[in-house]
GUZA-645938 format. One record per residue (C-alpha): residue in three letters; chain; x, y, z. Coordinates in steps of 0.02 Angstrom, whole numbers, plus 50000, padded with zeros to 5 digits. Layout:
N
residuo_cadena_c1_c2_c3
ALA_A_X_Y_Z
...
END
This chain:
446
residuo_cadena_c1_c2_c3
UNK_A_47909_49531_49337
UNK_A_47845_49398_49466
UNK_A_47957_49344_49592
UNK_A_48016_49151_49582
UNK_A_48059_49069_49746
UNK_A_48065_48897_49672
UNK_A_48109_48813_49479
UNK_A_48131_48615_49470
UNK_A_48236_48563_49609
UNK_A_48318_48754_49622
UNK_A_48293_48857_49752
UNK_A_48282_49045_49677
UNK_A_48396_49166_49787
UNK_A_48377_49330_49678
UNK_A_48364_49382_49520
UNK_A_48526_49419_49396
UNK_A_48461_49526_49253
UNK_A_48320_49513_49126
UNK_A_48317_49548_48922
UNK_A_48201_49558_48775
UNK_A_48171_49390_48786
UNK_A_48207_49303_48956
UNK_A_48263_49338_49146
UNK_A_48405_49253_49208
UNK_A_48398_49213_49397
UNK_A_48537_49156_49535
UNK_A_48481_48984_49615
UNK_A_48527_48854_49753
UNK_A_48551_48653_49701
UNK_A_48515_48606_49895
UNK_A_48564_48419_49809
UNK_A_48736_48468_49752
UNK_A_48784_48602_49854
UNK_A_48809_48732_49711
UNK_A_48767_48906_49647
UNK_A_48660_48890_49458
UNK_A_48617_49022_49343
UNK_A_48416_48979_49283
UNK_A_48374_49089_49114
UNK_A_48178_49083_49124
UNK_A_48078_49125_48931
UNK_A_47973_49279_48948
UNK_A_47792_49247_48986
UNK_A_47760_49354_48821
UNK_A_47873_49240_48717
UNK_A_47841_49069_48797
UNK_A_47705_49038_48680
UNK_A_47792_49098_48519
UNK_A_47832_48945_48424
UNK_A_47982_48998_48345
UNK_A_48054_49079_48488
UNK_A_48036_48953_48595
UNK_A_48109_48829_48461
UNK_A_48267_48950_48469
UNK_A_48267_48965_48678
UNK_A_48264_48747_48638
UNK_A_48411_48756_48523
UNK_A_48526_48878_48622
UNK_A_48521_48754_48781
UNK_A_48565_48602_48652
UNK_A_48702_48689_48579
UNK_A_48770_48704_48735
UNK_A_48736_48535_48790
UNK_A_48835_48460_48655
UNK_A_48991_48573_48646
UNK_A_49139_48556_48752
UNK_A_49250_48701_48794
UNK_A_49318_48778_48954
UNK_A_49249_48958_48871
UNK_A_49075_48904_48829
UNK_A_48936_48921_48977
UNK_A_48855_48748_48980
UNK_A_48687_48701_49018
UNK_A_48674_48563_49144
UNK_A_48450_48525_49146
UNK_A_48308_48603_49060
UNK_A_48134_48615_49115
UNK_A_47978_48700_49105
UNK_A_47867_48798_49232
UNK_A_47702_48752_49294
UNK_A_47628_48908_49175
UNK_A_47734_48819_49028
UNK_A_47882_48941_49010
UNK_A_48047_48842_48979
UNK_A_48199_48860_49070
UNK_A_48397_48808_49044
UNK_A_48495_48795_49219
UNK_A_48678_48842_49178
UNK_A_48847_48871_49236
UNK_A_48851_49027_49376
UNK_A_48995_49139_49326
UNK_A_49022_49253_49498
UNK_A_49152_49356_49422
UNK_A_49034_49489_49338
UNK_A_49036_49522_49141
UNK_A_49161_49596_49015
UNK_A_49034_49742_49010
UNK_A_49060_49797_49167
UNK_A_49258_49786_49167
UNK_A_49240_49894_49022
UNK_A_49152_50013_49133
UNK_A_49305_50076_49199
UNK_A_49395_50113_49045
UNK_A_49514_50016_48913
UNK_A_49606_49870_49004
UNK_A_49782_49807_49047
UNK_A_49888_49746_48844
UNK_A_49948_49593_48936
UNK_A_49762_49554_49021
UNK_A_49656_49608_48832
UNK_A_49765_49481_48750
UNK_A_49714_49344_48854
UNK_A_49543_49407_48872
UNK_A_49537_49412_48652
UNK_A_49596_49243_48655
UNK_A_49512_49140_48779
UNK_A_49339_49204_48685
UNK_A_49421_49164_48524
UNK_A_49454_48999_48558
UNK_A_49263_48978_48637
UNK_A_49205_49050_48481
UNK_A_49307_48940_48378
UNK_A_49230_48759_48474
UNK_A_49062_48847_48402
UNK_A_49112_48858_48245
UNK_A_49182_48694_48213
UNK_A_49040_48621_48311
UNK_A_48934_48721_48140
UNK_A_48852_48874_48249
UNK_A_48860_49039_48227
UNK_A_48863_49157_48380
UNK_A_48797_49310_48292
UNK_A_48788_49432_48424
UNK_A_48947_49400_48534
UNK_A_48968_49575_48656
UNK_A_49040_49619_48811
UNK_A_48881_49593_48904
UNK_A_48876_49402_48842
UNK_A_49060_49367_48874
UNK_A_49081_49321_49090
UNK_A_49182_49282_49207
UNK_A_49217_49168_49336
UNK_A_49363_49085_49468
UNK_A_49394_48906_49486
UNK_A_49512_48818_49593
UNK_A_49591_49009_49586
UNK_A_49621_49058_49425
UNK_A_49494_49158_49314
UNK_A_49412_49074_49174
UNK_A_49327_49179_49047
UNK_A_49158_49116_48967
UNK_A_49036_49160_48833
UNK_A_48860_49152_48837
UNK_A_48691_49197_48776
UNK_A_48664_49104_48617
UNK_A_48483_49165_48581
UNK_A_48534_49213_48423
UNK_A_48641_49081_48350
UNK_A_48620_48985_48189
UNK_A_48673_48834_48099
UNK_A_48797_48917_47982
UNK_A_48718_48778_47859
UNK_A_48588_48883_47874
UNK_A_48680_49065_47854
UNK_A_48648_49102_47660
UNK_A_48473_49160_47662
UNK_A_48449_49270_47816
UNK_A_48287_49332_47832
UNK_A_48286_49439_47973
UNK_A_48441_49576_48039
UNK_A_48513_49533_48196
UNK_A_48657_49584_48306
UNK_A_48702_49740_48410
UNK_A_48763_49901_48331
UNK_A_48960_49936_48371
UNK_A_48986_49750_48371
UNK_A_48896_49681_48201
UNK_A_48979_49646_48054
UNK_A_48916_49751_47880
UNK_A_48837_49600_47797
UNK_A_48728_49570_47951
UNK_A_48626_49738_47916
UNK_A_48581_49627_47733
UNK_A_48454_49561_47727
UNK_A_48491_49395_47650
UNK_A_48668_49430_47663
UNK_A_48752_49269_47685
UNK_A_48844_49243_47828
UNK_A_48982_49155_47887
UNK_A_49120_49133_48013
UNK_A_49195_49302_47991
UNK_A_49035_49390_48058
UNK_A_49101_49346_48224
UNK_A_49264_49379_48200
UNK_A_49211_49574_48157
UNK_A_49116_49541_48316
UNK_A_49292_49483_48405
UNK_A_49387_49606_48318
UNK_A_49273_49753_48403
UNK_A_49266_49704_48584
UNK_A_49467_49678_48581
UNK_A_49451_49851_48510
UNK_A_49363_49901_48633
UNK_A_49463_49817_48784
UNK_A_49610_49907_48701
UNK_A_49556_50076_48691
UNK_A_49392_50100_48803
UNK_A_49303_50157_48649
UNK_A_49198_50031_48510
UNK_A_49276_50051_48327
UNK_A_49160_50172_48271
UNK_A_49126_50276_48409
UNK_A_49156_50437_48321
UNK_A_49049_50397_48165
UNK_A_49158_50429_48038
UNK_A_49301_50322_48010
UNK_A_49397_50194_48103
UNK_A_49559_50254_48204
UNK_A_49707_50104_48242
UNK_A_49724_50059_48427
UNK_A_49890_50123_48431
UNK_A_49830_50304_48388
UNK_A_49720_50320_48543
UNK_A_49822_50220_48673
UNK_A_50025_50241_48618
UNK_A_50137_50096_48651
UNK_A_50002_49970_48578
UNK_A_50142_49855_48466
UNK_A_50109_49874_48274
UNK_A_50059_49681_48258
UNK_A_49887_49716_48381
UNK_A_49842_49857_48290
UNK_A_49842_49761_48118
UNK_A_49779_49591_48203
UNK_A_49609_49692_48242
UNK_A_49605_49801_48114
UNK_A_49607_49659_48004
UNK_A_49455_49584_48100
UNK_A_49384_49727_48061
UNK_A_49395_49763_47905
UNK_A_49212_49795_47812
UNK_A_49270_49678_47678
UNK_A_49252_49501_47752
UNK_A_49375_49439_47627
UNK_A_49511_49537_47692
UNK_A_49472_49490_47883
UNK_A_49533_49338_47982
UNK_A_49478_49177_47897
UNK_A_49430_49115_48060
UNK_A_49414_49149_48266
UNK_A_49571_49014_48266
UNK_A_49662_49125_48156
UNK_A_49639_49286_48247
UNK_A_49679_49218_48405
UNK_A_49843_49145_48351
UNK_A_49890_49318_48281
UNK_A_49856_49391_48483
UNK_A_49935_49226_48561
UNK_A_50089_49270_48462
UNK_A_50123_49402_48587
UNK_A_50059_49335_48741
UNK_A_50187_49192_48700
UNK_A_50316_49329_48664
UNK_A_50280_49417_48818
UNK_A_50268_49263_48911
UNK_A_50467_49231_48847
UNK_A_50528_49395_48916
UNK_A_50467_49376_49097
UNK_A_50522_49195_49082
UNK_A_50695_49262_49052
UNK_A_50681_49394_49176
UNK_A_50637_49270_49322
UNK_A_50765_49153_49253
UNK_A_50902_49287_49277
UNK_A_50826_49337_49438
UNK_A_50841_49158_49504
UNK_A_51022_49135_49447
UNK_A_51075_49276_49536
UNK_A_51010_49224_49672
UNK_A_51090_49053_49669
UNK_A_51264_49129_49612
UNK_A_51245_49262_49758
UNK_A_51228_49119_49875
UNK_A_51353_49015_49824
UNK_A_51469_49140_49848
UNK_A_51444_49146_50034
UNK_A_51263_49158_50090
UNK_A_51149_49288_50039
UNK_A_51037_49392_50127
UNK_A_50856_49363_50041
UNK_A_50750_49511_50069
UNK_A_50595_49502_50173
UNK_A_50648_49319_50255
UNK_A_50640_49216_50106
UNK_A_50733_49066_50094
UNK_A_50869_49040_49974
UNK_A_50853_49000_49816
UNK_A_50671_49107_49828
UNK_A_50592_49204_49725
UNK_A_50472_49367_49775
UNK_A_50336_49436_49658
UNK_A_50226_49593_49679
UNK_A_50065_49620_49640
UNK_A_50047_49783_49508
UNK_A_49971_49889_49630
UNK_A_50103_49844_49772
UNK_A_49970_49776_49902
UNK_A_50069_49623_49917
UNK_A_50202_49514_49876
UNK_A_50237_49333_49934
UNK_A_50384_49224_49885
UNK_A_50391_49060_49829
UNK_A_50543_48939_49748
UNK_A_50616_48971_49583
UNK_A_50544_48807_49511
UNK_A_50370_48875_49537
UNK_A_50420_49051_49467
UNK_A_50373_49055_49301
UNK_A_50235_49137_49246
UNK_A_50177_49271_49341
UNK_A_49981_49369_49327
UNK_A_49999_49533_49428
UNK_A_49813_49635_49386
UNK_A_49715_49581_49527
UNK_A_49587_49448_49596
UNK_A_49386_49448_49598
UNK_A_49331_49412_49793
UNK_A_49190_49343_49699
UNK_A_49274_49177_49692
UNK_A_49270_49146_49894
UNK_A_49100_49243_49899
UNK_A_49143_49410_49936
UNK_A_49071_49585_49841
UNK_A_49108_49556_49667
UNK_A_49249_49678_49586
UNK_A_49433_49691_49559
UNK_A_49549_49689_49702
UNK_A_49753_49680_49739
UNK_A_49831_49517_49704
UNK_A_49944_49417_49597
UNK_A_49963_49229_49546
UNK_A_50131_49172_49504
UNK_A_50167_48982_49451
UNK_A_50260_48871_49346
UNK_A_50100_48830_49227
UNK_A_49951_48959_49229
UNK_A_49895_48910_49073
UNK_A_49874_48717_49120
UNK_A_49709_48661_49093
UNK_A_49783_48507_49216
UNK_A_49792_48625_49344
UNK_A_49921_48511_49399
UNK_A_50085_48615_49416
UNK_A_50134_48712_49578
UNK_A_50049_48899_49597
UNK_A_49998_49031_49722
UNK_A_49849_49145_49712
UNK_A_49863_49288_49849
UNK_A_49729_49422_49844
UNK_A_49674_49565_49971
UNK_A_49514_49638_50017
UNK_A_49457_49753_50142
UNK_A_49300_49625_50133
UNK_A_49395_49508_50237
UNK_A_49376_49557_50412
UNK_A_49270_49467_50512
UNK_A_49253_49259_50523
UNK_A_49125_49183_50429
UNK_A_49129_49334_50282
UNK_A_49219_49215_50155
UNK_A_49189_49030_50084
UNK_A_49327_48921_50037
UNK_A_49344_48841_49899
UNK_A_49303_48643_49910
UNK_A_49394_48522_49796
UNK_A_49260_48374_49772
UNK_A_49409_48248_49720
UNK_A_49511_48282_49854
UNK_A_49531_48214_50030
UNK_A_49487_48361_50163
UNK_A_49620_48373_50295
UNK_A_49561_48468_50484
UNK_A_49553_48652_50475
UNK_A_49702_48705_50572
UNK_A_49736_48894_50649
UNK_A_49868_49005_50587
UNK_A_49951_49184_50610
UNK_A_50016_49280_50478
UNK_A_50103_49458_50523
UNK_A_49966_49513_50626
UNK_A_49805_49435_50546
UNK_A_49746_49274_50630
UNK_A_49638_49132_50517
UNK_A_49635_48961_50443
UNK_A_49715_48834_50333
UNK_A_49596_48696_50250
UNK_A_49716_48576_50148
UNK_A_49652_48467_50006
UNK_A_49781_48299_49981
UNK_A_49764_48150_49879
UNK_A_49669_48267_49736
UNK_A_49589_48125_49596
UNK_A_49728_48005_49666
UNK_A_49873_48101_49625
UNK_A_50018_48219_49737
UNK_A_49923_48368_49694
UNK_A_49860_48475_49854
UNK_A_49776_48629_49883
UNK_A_49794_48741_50030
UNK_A_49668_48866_50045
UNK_A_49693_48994_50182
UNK_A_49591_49175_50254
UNK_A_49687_49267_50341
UNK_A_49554_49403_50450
UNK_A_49582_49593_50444
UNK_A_49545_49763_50415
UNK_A_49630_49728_50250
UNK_A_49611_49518_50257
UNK_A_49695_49409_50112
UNK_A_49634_49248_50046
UNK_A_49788_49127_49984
UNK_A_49774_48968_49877
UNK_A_49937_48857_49853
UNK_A_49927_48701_49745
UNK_A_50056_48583_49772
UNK_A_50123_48431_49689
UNK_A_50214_48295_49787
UNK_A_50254_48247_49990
UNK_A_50332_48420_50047
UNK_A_50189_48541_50102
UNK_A_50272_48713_50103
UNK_A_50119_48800_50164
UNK_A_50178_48878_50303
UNK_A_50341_48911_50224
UNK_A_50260_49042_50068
UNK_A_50144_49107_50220
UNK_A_50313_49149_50317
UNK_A_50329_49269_50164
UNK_A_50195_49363_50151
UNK_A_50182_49538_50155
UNK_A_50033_49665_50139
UNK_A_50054_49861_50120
UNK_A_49947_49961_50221
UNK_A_49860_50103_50126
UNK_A_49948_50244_50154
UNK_A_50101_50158_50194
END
């Protein structure tokens, strides 16, 4: 495979991966300052009507859907020997394949996971396409403004579902394919990809794919204990072999997993609620002693691993995300790493509420290793220096953001085991330096 230094306007930086049909490489817009992901046709395909038609139509479905969990394409072009090209969203965050790598996943972060490719899925369908080979290796990941945003990609194979009845050729990927897509001429529909759903949630749950012994399908439950009885029959009902028993719909089976993120979600709400009243009802009483140097009315969260924990105030303590952080996001070794993010609205697509994102890496350590975040509609305020219990670093702060109160902080904090903070604010009090005041980092071996 040559190597591309150059494609449009793009400068080419290295190359991502290849397939069957294209390569996918990591480029430089030098006009807008920003990573893109450039999937380039095979030379061997380029002049294959029909495959080319279909490289044509993934980038315009694409174009013309709108979802936070779709990959978009932003240009398409073609290179001076005539093979075509889609520039796309960069995910940094890695794939779902190679999460999977190291075994079944965290209930609380496979629900989300499920969902937010559910409801990607589901913009496809009601925008008439069918994904038709949706696998870990085509779902990514990626951080924005701090919090992790899950994406699917790779719509080589996807098909009017107008067109669905008369299948011609068998496509998909063993372990993830639906029965009627080994028919040729099968007829298929929406529920192809909800098999397709229904395995990788499987998968996230367990470590294993549905059929991995080759005999009969085993529930969740009975190779990870403690899985609640509603998962196990919300995928073994996506994957039932008779599509008329299965979810009508990706909507469907993701409100059947939402049900008990939302139920989870209630029980840590009323945990943190209790936690804050006690705190209010302990000072009242005659000035309590907050651990760690929190101020009153405070509330400190841990990360699952106990790296860290930070405090902030009980408004903002509602929702809290404990598994970890990607160093990806600030440009940093990609791969999972200590930290937490606690707020009062994770799940605002505003991104408007009050939050914290603290993360620790031992990637952190010298100036220079890390890239903030920039927030395009925001006014950028002069870095200022700042030292945290032993590590020394910055603060950038972002005011004014698209005209509003909202703020961002950003902050890197230099070390053998350096952190990376994001607060976003909203309104005139800046309590930077006050959630900094509370951070703490375990040493390993401590």
């Amino acid at each position: 495979m040559p190597t591309l230094t150059k494609i449009g306007r793009y400068r080419v930086t290295r190359r991502l991966g290849s397939g069957a049909f294209a390569t996918v490489w990591l480029a430089e817009d030098d006009v807008l300052e920003s990573e893109v992901a450039i999937k380039v046709l095979a030379d061997n395909w380029a002049h294959h009507p029909d495959v080319r038609a279909r490289f044509e139509q993934e980038a315009q479905v694409l174009r013309r859907v709108d979802s936070e969990h779709l990959v978009r394409v932003h240009d398409f072009g073609e290179l001076p020997d005539g093979r075509p090209y889609q520039v796309m969203t960069y995910a940094s965050g890695g794939t779902l394949d190679e999460r999977l790598a190291a075994g079944r996943m965290p209930l609380d972060v496979v629900l989300r996971t499920a969902t937010a490719i559910a409801e990607g899925v589901t913009v496809l369908h009601d925008s008439g396409v069918l994904h038709r080979d949706l696998k870990p290796s085509n779902v990514l990941f990626d951080m924005v403004r701090g919090r992790e945003r899950i994406l699917v990609a790779d719509l080589g194979l996807a098909k009017e579902i107008a067109q669905a009845s008369g299948f011609t050729v068998v496509t998909g990927t063993p372990g993830y394919m639906a029965p009627e897509q080994r028919l040729l001429g099968g007829g298929l529909d929406v529920r192809a990809d909800v098999h397709a759903l229904g395995a990788m949630t499987y998968q996230m749950l367990t470590g294993q794919t549905p059929y991995a012994d080759r005999t009969r399908l085993t529930a969740p439950s009975k190779l990870r204990p403690g899985i609640p009885k509603r998962i196990d029959n919300a995928v073994l009902r996506a994957l039932d072999p008779d599509r008329a028993r299965r979810w009508p719909s990706a909507q469907a089976f993701a409100a059947a997993l939402d049900l008990s993120v939302e139920r989870r979600l209630l029980r840590w709400t009323a945990r943190i609620t209790g936690a804050v009243i006690a705190l209010a009802a302990v000072a009242a009483a005659g000035g309590a002693t907050v651990p760690y140097g929190s101020p009153p009315g405070w509330v400190r969260v841990r990360d699952d691993a106990h790296a860290l924990s930070v405090a902030v105030p009980a408004s903002w303590a509602r929702q809290l995300r404990d598994q970890g952080w990607n160093p990806a996001s600030i440009g940093l070794p990609a791969g999972p790493s200590p930290g937490l993010q606690v707020g009062a609205d994770l799940a605002s697509s505003a991104g408007t509420s009050p939050a914290v994102l603290a993360g620790v890496s031992p990637s952190i350590r010298v100036p220079g290793s890390a890239t903030l975040p920039s927030h395009d509609d925001c006014v950028q305020q002069p870095d200022r220096p700042v030292s945290v219990n032993g590590l020394s670093g910055q603060v950038r702060r972002w005011t004014a953001c698209a005209g509003t109160g909202t703020s961002y902080s950003e902050i890197l904090l230099i070390g053998d085991r350096g952190a990376y903070l994001q607060i976003r604010q909203n309104g005139p009090v800046d309590r930077t330096d006050d959630v900094l005041r509370t951070l703490r980092i375990t040493r390993p071996g401590s």
